[in-house]
PALUM-311223 format. One record per residue (C-alpha): residue number from 1; residue in one letter; x, y, z. Coordinates in steps of 0.5 Angstrom, whole numbers, plus 500, padded with zeros to 3 digits. Each point is the difference from the previous one (the first is absolute). Layout:
N
{resi = NUM, resn = A, east = X, north = Y, up = Z} .
...
***
This chain:
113
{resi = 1, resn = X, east = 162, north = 605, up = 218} .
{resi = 2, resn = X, east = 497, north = 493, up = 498} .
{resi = 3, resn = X, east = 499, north = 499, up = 508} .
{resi = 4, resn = X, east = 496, north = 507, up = 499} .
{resi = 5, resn = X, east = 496, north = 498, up = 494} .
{resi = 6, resn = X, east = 498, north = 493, up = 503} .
{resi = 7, resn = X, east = 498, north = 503, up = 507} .
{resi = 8, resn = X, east = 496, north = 507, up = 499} .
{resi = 9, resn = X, east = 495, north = 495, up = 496} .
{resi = 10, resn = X, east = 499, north = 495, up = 507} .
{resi = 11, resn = X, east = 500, north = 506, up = 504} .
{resi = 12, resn = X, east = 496, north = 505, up = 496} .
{resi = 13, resn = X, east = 494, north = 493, up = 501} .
{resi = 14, resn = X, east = 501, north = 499, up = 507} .
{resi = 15, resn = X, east = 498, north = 507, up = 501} .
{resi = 16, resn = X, east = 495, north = 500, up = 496} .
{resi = 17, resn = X, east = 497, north = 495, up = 504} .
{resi = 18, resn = X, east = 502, north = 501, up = 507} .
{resi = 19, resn = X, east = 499, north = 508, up = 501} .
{resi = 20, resn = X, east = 491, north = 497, up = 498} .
{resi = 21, resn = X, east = 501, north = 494, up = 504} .
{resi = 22, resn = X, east = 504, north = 505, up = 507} .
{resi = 23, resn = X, east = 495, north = 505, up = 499} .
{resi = 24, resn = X, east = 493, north = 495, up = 500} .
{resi = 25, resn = X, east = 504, north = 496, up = 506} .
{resi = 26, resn = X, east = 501, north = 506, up = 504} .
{resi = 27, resn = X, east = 492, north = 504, up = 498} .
{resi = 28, resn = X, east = 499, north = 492, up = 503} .
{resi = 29, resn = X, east = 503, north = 500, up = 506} .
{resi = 30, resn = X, east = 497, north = 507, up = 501} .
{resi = 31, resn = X, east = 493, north = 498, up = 500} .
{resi = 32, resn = X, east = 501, north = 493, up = 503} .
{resi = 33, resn = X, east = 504, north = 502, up = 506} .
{resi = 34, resn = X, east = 504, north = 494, up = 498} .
{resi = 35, resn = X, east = 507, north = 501, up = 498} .
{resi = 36, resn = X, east = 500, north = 493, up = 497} .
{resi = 37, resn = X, east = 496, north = 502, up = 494} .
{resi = 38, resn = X, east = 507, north = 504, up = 497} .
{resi = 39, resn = X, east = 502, north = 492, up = 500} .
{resi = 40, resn = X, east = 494, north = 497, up = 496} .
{resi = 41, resn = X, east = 502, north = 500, up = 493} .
{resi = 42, resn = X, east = 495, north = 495, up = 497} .
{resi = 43, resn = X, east = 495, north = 506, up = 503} .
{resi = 44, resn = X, east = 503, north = 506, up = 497} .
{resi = 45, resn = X, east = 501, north = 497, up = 494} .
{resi = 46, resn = X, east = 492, north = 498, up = 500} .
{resi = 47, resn = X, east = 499, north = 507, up = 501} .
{resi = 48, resn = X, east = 504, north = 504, up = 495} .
{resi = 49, resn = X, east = 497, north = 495, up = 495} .
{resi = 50, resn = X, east = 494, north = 502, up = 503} .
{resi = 51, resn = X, east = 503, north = 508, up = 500} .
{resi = 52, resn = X, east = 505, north = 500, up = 494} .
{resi = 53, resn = X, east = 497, north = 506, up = 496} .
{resi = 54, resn = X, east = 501, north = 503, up = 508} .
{resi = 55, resn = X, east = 506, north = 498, up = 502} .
{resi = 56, resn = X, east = 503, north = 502, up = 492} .
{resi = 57, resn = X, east = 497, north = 507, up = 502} .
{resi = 58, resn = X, east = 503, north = 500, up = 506} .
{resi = 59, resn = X, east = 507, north = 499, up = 497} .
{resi = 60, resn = X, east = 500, north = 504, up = 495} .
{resi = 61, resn = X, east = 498, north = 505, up = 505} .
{resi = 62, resn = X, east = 506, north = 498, up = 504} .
{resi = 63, resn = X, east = 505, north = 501, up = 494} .
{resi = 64, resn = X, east = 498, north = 506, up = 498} .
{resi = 65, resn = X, east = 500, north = 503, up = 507} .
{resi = 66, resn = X, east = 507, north = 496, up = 500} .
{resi = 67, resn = X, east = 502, north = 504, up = 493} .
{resi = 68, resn = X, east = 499, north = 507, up = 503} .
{resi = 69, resn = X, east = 503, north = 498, up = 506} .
{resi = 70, resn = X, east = 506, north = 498, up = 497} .
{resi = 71, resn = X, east = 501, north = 506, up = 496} .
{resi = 72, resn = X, east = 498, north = 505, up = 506} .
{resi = 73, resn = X, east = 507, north = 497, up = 503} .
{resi = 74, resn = X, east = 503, north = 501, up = 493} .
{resi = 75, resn = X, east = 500, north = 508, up = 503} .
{resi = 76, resn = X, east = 506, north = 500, up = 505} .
{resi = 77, resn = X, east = 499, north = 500, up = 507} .
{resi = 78, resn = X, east = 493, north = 504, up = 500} .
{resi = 79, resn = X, east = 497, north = 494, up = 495} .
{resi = 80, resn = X, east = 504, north = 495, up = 506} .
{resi = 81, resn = X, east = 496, north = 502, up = 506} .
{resi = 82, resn = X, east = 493, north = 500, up = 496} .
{resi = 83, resn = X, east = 501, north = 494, up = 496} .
{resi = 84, resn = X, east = 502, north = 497, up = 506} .
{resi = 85, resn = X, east = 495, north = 503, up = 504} .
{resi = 86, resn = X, east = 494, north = 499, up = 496} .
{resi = 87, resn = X, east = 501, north = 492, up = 498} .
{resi = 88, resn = X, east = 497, north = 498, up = 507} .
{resi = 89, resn = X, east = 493, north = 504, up = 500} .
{resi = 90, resn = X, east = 499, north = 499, up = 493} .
{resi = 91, resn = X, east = 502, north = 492, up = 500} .
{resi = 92, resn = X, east = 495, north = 501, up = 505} .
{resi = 93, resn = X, east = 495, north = 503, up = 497} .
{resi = 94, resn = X, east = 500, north = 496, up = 495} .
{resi = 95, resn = X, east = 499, north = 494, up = 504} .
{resi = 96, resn = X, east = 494, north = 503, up = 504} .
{resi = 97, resn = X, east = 497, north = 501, up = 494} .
{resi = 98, resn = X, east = 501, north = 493, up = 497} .
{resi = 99, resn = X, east = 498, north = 497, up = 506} .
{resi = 100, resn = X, east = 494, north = 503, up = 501} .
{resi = 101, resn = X, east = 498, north = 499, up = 493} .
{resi = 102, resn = X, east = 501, north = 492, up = 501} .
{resi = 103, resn = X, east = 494, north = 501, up = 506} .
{resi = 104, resn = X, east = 500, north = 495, up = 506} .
{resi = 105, resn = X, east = 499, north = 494, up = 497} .
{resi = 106, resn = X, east = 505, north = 500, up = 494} .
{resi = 107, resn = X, east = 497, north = 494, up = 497} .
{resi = 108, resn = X, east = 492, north = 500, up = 501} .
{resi = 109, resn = X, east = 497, north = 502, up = 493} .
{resi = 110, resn = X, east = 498, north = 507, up = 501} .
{resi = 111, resn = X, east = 507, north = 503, up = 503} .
{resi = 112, resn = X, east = 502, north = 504, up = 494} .
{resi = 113, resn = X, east = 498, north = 507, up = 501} .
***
């Protein structure tokens, strides 16, 4: 349990930063072309300090979306094959979404929509 109480913390700030970083990485990516965006940390993190009210309604709309998924497969068998189902398009769509509101150029000053 004390290994527990010491990762969960570390874990649970890592992932607070990573799915924004992974998330603005691949709606860069997907814009330029360039799969060595997903690689430029200096250059997502200018753009979620940029974004970071957008970035922040992104992942709360990921967790809530998370949190019904989890408790649909809390229902035997039929929950299973939903949640599972579900996580991909609704992951996607989510990331669209935030992707699209970042606009084509994440770091100009009017980008914000």
């Amino acid at each position: 349990y004390v290994v527990m109480c010491c990762v969960t913390p570390f874990t649970l700030v890592y992932t607070l930063i990573a799915w924004p970083l992974l998330a603005t990485g691949v709606a860069r990516s997907i814009e330029t072309g360039d799969l060595g965006q997903v690689y430029s940390i200096h250059t997502l993190w200018a753009i979620l300090r940029r974004h970071h009210l957008l970035a922040g309604q992104w992942l709360l709309a990921v967790i809530a979306v998370d949190l019904a998924l989890l408790v649909m497969v809390l229902i035997t068998c039929i929950g299973w094959v939903a949640g599972l189902s579900l996580i991909v398009p609704l992951h996607g769509h989510l990331l669209g979404q935030y992707a699209r509101r970042l606009g084509a150029n994440p770091l100009s000053v009017n980008s914000h929509r």
